[in-house]
Every structure is written in structure tokens, then in C-alpha cells.
Backbone of each chain as ProteinMPNN parsed JSONL, in Angstrom:
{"seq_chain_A": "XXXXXXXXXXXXXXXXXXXXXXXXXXXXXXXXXXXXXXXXXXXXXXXXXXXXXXXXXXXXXXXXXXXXXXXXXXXXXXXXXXXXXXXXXXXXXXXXXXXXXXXXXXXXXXXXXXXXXXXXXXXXXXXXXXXXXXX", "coords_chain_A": {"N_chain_A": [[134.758, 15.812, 42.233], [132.42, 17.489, 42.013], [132.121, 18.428, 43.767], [134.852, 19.731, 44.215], [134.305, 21.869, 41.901], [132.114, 23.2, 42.823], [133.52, 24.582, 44.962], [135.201, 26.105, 44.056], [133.777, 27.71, 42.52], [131.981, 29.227, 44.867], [134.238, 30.41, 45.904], [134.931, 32.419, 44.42], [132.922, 33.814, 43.448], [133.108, 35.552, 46.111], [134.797, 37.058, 45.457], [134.006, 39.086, 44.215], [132.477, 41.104, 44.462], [134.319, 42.566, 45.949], [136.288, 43.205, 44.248], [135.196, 44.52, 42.438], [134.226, 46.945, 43.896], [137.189, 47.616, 45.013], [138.244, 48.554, 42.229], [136.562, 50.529, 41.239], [136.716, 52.211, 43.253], [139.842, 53.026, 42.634], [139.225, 53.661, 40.181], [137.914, 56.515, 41.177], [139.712, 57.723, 42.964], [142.109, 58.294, 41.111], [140.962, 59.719, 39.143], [139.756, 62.06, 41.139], [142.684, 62.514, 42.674], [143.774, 63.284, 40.28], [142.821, 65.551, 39.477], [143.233, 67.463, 41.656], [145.978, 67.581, 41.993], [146.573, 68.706, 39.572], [144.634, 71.281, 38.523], [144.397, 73.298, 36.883], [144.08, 71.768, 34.455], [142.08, 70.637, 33.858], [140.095, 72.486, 34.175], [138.591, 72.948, 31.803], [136.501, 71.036, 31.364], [134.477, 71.762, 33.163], [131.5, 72.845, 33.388], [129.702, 75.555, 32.106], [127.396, 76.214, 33.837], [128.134, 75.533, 35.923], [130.604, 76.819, 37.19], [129.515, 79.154, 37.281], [128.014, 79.064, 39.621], [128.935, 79.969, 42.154], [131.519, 82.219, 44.1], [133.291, 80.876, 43.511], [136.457, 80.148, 42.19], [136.883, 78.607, 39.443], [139.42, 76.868, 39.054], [139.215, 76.435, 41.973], [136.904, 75.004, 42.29], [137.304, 72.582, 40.821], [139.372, 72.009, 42.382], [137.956, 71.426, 44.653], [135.84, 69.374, 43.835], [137.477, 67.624, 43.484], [139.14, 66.676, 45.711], [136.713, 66.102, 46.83], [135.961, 63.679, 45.647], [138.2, 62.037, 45.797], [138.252, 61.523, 48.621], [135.72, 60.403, 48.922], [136.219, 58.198, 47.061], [138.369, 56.852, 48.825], [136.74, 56.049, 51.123], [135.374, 54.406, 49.643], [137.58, 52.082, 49.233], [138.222, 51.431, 51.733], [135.721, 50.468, 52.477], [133.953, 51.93, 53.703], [131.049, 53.2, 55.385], [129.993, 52.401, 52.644], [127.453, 51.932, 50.751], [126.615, 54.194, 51.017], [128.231, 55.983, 50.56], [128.831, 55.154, 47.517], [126.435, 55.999, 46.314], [126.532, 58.639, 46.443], [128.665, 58.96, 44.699], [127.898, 57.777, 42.164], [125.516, 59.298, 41.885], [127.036, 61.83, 41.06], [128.395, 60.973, 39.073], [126.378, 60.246, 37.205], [125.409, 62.757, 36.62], [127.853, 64.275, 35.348], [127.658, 62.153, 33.306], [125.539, 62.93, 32.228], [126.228, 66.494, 31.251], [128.197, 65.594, 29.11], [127.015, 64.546, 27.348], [125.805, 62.741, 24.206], [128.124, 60.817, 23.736], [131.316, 58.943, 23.015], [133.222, 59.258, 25.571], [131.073, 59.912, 27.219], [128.688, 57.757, 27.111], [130.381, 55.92, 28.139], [130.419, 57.101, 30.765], [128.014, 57.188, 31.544], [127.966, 54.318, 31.744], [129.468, 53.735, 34.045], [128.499, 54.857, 35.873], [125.979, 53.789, 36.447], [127.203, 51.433, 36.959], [128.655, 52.049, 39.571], [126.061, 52.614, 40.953], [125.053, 50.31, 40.868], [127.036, 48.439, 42.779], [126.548, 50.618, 45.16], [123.75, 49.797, 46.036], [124.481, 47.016, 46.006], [125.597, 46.54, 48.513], [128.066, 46.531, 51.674], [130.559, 44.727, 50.996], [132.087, 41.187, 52.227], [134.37, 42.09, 53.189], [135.046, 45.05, 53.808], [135.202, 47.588, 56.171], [132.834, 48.544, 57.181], [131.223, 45.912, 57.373], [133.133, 44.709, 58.987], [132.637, 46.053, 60.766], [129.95, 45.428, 61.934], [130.622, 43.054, 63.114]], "CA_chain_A": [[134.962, 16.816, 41.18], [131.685, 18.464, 41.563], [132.778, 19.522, 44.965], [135.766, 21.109, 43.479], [133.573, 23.144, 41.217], [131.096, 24.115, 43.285], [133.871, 24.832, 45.732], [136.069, 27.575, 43.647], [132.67, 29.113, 42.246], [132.143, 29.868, 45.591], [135.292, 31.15, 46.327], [135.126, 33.441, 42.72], [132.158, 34.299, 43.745], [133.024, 35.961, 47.209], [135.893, 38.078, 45.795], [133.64, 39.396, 43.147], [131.774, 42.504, 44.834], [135.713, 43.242, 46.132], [137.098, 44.108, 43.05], [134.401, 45.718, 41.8], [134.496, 47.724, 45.016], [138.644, 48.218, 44.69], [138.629, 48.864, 40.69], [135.657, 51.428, 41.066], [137.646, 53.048, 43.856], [140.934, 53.158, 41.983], [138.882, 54.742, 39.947], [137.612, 57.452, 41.806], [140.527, 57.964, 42.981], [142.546, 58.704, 40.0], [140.545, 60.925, 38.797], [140.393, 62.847, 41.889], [144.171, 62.996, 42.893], [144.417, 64.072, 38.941], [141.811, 66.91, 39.759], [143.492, 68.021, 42.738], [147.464, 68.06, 42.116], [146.555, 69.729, 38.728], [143.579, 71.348, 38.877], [144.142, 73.869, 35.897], [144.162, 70.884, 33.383], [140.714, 69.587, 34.6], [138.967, 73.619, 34.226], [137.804, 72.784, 30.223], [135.667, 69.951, 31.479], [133.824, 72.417, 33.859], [130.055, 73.217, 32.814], [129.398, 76.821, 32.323], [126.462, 76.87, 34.702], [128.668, 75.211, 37.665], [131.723, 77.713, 37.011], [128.849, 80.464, 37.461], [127.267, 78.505, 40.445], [129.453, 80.36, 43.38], [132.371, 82.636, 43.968], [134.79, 80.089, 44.253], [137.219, 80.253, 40.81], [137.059, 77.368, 38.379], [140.356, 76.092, 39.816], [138.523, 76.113, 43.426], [135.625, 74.008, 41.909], [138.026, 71.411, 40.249], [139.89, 71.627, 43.311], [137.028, 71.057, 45.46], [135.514, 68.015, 43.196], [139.164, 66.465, 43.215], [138.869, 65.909, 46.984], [135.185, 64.992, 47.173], [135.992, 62.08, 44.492], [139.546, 61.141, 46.613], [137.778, 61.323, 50.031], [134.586, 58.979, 48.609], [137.065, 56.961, 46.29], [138.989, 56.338, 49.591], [136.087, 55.516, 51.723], [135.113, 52.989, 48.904], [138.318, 51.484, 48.92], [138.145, 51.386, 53.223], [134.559, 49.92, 52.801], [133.584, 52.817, 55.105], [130.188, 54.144, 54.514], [129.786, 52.16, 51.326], [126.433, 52.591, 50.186], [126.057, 56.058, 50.69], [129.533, 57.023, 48.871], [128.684, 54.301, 45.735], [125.732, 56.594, 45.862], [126.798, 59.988, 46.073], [129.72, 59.0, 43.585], [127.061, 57.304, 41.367], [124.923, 60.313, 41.369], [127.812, 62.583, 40.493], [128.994, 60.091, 37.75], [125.089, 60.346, 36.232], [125.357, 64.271, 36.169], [128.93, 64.208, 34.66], [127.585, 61.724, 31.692], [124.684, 64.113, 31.268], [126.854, 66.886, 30.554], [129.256, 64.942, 28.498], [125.976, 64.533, 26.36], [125.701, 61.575, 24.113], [129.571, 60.469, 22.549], [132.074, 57.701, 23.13], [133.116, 59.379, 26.569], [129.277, 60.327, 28.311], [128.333, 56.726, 27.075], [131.269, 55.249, 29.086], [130.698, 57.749, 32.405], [126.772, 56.502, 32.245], [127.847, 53.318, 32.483], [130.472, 53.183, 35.064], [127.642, 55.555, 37.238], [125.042, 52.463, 36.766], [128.043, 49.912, 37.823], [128.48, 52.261, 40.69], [125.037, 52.259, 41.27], [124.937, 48.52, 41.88], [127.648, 48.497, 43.948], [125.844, 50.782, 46.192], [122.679, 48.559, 45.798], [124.8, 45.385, 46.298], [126.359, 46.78, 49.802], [129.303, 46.44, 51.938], [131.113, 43.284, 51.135], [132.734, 40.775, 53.485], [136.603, 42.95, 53.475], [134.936, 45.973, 54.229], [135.37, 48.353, 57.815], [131.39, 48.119, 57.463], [131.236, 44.483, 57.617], [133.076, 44.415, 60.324], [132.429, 46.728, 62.357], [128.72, 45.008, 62.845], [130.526, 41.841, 63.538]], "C_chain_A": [[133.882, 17.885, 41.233], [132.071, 19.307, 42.719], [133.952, 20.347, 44.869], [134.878, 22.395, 42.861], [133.334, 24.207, 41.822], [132.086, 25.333, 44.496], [134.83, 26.551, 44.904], [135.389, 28.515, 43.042], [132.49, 30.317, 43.629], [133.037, 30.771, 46.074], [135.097, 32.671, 45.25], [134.282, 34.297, 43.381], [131.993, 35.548, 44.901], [133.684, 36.967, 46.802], [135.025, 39.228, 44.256], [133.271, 40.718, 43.031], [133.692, 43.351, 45.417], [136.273, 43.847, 45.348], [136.079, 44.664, 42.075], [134.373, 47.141, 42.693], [136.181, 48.518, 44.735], [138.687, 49.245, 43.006], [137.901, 50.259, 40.799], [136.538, 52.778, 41.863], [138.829, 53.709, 43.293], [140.617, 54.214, 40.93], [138.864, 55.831, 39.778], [138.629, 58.386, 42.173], [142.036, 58.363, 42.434], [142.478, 59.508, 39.317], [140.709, 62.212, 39.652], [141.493, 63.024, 42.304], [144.557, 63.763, 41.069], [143.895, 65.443, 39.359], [142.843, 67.867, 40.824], [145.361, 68.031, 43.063], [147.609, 68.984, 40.568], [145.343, 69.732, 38.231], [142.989, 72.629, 36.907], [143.701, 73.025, 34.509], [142.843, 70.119, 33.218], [139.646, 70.837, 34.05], [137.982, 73.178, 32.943], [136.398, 71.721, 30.751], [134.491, 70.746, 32.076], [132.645, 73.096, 33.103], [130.276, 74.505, 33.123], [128.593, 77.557, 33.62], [127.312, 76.265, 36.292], [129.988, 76.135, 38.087], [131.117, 78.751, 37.59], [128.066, 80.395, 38.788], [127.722, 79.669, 41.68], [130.298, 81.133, 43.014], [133.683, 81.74, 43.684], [135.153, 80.062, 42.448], [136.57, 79.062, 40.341], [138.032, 76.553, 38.743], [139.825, 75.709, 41.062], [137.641, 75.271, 43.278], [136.148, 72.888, 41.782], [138.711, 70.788, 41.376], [138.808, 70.528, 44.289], [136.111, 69.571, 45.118], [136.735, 66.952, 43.334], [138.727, 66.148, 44.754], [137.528, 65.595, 47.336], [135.343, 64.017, 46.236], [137.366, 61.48, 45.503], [138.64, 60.899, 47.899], [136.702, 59.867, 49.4], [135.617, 57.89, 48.275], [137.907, 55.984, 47.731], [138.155, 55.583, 50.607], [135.124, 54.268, 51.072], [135.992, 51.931, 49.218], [138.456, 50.914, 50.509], [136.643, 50.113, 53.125], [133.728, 50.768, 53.681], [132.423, 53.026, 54.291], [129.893, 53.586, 53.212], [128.402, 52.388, 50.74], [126.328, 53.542, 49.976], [127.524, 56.61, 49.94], [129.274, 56.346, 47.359], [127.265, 55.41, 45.592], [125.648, 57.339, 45.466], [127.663, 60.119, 44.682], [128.623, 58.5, 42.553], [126.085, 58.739, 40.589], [125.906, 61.463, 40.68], [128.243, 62.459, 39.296], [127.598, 60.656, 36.677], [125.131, 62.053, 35.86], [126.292, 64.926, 35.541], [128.668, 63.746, 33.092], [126.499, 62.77, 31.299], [125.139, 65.242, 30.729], [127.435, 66.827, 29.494], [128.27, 65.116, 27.445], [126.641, 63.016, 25.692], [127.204, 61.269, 22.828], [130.042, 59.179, 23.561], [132.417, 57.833, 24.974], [131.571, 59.604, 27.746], [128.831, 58.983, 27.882], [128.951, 55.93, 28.592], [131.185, 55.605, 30.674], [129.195, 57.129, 32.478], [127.113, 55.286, 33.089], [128.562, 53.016, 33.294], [129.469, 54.299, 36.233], [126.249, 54.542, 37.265], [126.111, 50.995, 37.309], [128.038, 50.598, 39.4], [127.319, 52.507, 41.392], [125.171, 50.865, 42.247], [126.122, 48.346, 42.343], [127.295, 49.363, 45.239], [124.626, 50.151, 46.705], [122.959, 47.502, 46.706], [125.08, 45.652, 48.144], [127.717, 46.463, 49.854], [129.709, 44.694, 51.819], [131.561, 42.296, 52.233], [134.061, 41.914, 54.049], [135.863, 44.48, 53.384], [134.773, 46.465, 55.49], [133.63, 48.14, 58.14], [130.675, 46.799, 57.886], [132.035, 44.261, 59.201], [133.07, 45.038, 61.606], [130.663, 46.137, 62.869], [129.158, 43.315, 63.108], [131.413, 41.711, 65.215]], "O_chain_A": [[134.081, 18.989, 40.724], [132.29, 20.518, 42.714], [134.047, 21.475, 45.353], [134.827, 23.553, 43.274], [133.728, 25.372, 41.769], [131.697, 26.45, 44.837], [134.902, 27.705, 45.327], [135.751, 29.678, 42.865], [132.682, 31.533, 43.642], [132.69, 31.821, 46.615], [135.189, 33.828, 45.658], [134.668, 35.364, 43.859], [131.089, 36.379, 44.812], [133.499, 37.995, 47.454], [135.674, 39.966, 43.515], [133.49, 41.449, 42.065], [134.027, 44.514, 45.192], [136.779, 44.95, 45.555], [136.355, 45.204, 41.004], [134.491, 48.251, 42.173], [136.336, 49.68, 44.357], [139.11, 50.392, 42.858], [138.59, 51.221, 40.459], [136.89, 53.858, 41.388], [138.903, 54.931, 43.426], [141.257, 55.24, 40.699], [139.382, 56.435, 38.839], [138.596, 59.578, 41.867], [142.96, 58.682, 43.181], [143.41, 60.119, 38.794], [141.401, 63.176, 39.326], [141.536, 64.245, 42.456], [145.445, 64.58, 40.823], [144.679, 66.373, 39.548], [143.07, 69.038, 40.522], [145.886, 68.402, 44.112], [148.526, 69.786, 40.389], [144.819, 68.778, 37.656], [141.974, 72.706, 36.215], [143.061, 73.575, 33.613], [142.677, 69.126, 32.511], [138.561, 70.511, 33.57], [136.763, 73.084, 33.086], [135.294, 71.95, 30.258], [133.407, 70.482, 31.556], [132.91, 73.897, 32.206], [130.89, 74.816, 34.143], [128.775, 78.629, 34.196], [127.035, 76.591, 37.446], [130.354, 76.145, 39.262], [131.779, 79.424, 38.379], [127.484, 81.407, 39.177], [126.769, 80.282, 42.161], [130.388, 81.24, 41.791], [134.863, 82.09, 43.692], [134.271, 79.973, 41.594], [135.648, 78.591, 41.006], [137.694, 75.372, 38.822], [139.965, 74.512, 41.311], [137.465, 74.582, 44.283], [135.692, 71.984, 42.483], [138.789, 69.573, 41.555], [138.885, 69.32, 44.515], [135.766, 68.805, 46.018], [136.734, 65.723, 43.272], [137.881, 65.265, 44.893], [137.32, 64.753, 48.209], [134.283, 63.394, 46.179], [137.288, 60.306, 45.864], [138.357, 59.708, 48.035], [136.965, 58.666, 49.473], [135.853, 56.911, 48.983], [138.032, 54.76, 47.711], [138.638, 54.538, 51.044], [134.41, 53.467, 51.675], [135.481, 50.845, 49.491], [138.868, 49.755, 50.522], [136.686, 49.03, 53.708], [132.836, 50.258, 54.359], [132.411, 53.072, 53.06], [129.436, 54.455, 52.47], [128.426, 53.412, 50.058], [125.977, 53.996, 48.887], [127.709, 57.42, 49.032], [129.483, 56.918, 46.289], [127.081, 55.642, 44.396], [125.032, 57.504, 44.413], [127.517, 60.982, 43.816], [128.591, 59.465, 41.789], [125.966, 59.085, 39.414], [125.44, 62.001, 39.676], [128.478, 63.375, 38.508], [127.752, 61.306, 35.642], [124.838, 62.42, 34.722], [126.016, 66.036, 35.087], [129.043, 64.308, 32.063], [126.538, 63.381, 30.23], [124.664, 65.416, 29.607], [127.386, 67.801, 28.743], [128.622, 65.87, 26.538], [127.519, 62.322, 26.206], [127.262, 61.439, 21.61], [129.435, 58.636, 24.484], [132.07, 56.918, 25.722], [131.439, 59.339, 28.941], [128.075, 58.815, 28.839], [128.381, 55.545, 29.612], [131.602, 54.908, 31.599], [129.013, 56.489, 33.514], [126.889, 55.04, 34.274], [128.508, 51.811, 33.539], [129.867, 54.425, 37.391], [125.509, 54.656, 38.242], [125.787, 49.936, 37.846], [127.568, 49.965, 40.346], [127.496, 52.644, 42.602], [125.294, 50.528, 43.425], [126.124, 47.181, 41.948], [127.676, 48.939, 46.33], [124.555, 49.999, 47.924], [122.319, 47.082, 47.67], [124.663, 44.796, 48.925], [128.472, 46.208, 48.916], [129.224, 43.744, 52.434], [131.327, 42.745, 53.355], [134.401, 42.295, 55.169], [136.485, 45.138, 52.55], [134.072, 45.708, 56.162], [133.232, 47.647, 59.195], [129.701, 46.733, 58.636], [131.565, 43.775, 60.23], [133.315, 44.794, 62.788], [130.22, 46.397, 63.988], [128.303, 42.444, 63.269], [131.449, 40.635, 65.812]]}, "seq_chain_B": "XXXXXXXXXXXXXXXXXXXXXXXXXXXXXXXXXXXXXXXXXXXXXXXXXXXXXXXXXXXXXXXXXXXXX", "coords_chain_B": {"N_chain_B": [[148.066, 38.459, 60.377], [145.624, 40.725, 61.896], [142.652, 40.538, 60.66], [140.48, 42.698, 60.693], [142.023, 44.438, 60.216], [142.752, 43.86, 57.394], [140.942, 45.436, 55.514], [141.794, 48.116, 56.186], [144.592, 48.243, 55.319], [144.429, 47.205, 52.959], [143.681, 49.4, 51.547], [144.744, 51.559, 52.123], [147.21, 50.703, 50.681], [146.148, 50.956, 48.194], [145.171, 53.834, 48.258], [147.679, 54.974, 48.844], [149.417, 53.582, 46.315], [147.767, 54.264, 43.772], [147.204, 57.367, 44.137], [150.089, 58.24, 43.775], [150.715, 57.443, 41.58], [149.439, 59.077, 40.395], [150.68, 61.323, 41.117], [153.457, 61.583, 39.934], [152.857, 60.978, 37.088], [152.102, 64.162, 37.219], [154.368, 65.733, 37.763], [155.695, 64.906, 35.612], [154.688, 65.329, 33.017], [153.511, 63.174, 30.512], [152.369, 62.85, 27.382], [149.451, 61.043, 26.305], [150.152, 58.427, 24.503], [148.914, 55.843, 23.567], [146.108, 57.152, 23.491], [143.912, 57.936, 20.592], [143.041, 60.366, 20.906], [143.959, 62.609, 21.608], [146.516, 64.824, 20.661], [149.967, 65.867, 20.555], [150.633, 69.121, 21.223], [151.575, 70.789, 18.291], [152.241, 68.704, 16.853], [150.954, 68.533, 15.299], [150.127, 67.264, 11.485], [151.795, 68.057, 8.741], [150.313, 69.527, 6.012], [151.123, 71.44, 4.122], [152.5, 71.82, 0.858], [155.444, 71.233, -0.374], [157.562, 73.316, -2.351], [158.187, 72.797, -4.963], [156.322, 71.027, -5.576], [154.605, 70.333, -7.621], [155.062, 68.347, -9.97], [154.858, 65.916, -9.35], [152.103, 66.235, -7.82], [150.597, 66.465, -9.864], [147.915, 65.096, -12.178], [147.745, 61.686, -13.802], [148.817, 61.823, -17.241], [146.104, 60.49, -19.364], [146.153, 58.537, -22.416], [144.166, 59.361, -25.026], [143.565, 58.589, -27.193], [144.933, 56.075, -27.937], [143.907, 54.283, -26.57], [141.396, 53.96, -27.655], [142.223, 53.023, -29.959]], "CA_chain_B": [[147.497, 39.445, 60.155], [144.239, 40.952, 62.159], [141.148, 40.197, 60.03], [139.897, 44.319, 60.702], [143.206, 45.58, 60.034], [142.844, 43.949, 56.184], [140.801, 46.27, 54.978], [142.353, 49.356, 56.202], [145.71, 47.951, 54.707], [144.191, 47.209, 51.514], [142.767, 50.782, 51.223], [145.88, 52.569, 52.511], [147.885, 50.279, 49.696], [145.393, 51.395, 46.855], [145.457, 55.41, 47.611], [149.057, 55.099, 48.173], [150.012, 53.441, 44.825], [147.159, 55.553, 43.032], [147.89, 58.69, 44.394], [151.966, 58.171, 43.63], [151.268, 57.182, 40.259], [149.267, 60.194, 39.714], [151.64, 62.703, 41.548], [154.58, 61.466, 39.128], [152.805, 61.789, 36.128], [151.579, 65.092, 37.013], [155.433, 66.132, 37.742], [156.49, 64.48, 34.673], [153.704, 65.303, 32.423], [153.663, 62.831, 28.661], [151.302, 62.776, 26.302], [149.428, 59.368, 26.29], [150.282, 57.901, 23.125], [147.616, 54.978, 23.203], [145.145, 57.689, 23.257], [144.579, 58.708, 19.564], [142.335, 62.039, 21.154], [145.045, 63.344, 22.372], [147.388, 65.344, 19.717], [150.641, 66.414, 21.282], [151.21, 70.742, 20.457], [153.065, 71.293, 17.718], [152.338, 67.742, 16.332], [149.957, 68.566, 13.637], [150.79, 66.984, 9.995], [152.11, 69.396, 8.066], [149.463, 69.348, 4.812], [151.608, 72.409, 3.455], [153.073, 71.38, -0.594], [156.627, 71.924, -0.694], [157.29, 74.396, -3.273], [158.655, 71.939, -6.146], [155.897, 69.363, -5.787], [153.721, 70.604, -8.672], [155.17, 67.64, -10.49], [154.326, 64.654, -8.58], [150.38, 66.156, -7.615], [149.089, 66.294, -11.311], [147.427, 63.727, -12.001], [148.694, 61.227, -14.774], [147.789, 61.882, -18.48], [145.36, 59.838, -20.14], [146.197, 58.647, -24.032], [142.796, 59.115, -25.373], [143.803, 58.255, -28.748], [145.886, 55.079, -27.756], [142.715, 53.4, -25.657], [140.156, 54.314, -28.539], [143.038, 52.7, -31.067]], "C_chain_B": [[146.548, 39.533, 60.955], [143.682, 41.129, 60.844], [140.865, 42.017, 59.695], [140.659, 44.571, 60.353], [143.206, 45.119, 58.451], [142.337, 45.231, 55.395], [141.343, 47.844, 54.901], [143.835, 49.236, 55.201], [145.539, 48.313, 53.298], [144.093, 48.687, 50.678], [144.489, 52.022, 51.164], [146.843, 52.092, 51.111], [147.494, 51.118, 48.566], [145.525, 52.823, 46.854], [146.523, 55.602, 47.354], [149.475, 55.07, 46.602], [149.104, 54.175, 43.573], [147.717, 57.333, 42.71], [149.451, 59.261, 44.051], [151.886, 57.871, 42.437], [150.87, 58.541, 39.896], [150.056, 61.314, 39.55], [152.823, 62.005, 40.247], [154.19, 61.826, 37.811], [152.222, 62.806, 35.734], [152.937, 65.763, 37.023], [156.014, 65.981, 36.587], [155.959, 64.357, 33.608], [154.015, 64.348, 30.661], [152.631, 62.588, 28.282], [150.846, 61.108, 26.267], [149.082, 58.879, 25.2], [149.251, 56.913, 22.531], [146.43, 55.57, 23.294], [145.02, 58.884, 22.01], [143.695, 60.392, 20.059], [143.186, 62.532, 21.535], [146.403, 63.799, 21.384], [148.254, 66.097, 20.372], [150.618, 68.476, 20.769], [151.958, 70.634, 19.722], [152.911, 69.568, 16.798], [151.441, 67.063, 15.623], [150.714, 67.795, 12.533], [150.958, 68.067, 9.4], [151.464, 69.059, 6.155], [150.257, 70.391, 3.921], [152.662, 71.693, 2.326], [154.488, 71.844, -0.215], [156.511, 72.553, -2.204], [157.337, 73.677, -4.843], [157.839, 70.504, -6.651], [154.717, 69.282, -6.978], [153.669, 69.238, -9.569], [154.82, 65.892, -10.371], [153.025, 64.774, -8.117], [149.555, 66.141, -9.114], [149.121, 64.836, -11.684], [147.633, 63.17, -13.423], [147.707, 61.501, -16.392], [147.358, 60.778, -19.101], [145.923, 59.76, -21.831], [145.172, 58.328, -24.078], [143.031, 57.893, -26.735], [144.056, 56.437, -28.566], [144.63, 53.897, -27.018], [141.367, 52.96, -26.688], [140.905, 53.306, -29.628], [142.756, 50.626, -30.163]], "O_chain_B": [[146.123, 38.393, 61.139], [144.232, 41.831, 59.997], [141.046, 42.496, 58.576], [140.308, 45.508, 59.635], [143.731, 46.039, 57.825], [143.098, 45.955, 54.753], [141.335, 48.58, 53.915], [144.088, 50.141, 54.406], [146.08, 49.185, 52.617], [144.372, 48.932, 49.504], [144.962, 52.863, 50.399], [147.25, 53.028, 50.424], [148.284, 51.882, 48.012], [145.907, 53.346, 45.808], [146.901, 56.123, 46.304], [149.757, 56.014, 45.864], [149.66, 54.591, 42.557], [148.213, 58.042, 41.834], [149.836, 60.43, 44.079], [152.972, 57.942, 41.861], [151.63, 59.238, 39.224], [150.231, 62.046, 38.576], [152.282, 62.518, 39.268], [154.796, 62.719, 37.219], [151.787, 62.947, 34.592], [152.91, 66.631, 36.15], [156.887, 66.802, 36.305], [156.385, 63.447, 32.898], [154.671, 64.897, 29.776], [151.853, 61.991, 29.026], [151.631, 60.161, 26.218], [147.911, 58.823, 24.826], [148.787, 56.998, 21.394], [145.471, 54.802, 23.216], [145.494, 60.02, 22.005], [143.899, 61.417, 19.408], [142.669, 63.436, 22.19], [147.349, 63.012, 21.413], [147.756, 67.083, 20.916], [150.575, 68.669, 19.554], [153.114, 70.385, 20.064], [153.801, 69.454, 15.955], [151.154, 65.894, 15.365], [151.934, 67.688, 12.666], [150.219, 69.036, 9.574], [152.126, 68.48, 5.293], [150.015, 70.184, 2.732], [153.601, 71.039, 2.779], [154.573, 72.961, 0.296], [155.61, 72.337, -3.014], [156.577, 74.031, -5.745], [158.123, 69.559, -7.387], [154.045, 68.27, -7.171], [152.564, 68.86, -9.959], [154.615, 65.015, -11.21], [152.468, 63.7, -7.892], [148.378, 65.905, -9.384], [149.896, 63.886, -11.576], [147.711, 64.012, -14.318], [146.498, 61.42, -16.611], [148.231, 59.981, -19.444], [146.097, 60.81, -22.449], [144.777, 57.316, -23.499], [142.675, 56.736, -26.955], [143.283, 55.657, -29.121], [144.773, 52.68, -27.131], [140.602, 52.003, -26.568], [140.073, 52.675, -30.281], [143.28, 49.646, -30.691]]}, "name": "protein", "num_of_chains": 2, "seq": "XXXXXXXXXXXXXXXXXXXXXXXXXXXXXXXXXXXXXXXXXXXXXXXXXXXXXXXXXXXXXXXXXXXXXXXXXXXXXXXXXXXXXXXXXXXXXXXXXXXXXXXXXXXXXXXXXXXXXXXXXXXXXXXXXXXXXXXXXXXXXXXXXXXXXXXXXXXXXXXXXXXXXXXXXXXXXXXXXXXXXXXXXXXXXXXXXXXXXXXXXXXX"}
């Protein structure tokens, strides 16, 4: 019996960084494909000083964030590169809740940019292209 | 199955069915009802008195007399 236990902790245990990995992705990816098949519906969210950053419209910005969150979100969900996209997406997440300032939503984006934190932290799991491509 | 080929599968599954849910309900745009922030246009309460309701907002009279008695 204890060898049961110990045996399906382990198992729990293994698939644990996976679906934190998938969910985070799904994520990412949600948001960006929203960003980026309608991009006008996304402009309100857009900080004044990043609207004013470049030439590129407000739609071109939203656009342009929609596929840097699908591309990462996808290379999360691949395992490709994982650290450094849980990072970049992490850091993006932290500069999103700072905007947001302090309410029910900028609470919620901190903390899903400190989960994606430690998932860049934790690394590539076993079921990631990273994993096995050094095996 | 190949072992390497899971993860690509998995990944290709997840943008797919992501990406396809999003594209539909960006084609088919509804209001998401379990989110009370979200007030459809046009689907304000209407706080405006109808014209005849003078009689039902005053507020009920007091018998002074009858409480004191």
C-alpha cells in the first residue's frame, strides 16, 4: 500500500510542471490569437506612452503584441526555448500588471507573471522539444 | 507513437483548438454573460419613472395621532 502511494505521487508529481506549462500556454495563447484576429477591440487596453512609442498605429502595436504572445505561447506549449519565453512572457505579464495598477484585474496579471516566472525558473519538463532534444 | 513527436502533437493540438475557439468567437462575437464587467450596449436599466408612478413612490403616511393614542 505504501508502494502504491508513493507510486502515484510520483506519477502526479511528473505531470505537474506539464500542465502548468500547457495551461500557461493556452493562456498566452488566447490572449494573443484574441489580439491578433481583432486587434481594434484590444486598442483601450493600450498605455498612452506605448501608443506614442513608434509610428506604428495602435492597431499595429496590438497587432504586433498578439503575435509575440501566440509565437511565445506556442513555443511554451512545444517546450521550445522554455525558459527564455516563460521569461520574456513573464516580464511582459509584470509590465502589463503594472499598468493595470492595483484592482481585481493587475492583481490577477501579477500573479499569473510570478507563476510564469517559476515556470521559467523550474525549466523544460520531461514532454518538452528541449528535453529531448539533449537526450 | 514516437516519444519526440509527443510534444510537437500536443502543441499543434493546443494552438489548433485555442486558436479555433478564438477565431469563432471573434466571427460570432457574444457578450460573456458570466462576466458581470461586461454590460451589453443598449442594456442599461432604465431608472427613468414612468409618467403615472407618482403614486406608488411616496412614501406611506404615518398616523401620528393613532401611535401617540
Amino acid at each position: 500500500m505504501q508502494s502504491f502511494n508513493s507510486m502515484t505521487d510520483r506519477d502526479a508529481r511528473a505531470f505537474a510542471p506539464v500542465v502548468l506549462r500547457l495551461g500557461l500556454a493556452a493562456l498566452f495563447l488566447w490572449f494573443g490569437f484574441s489580439q491578433v484576429f481583432e486587434p481594434s477591440a484590444w486598442i483601450s487596453w493600450l498605455p498612452v506612452w506605448a501608443a506614442n512609442l513608434t509610428w506604428i498605429s495602435p492597431a499595429g502595436i496590438v497587432l504586433f503584441n498578439g503575435w509575440f504572445e501566440v509565437l511565445l505561447g506556442a513555443a511554451l506549449a512545444l517546450g521550445l526555448f522554455t525558459r527564455w519565453a516563460a521569461l520574456l512572457l513573464s516580464l511582459h505579464l509584470f509590465i502589463i500588471a503594472y499598468e493595470v495598477g492595483y484592482n481585481d484585474i493587475g492583481v490577477r496579471d501579477f500573479v499569473l507573471a510570478l507563476t510564469t516566472l517559476a515556470l521559467s525558473l523550474g525549466g523544460p519538463d520531461w514532454l518538452t522539444l528541449d528535453r529531448q532534444a539533449n537526450h | 507513437m514516437d516519444s519526440k513527436s509527443l510534444p510537437v502533437v500536443i502543441a499543434l493540438v493546443l494552438v489548433a483548438l485555442v486558436g479555433g475557439l478564438v477565431y469563432m468567437q471573434t466571427r460570432n462575437p457574444r457578450p460573456l454573460s458570466s462576466n458581470p464587467q461586461i454590460v451589453p450596449v443598449g442594456a442599461q436599466e432604465d431608472t427613468t419613472l414612468p409618467a403615472d408612478s407618482t403614486a406608488t413612490t411616496n412614501p406611506p403616511v404615518v398616523q401620528v395621532d393613532a401611535i401617540v393614542q
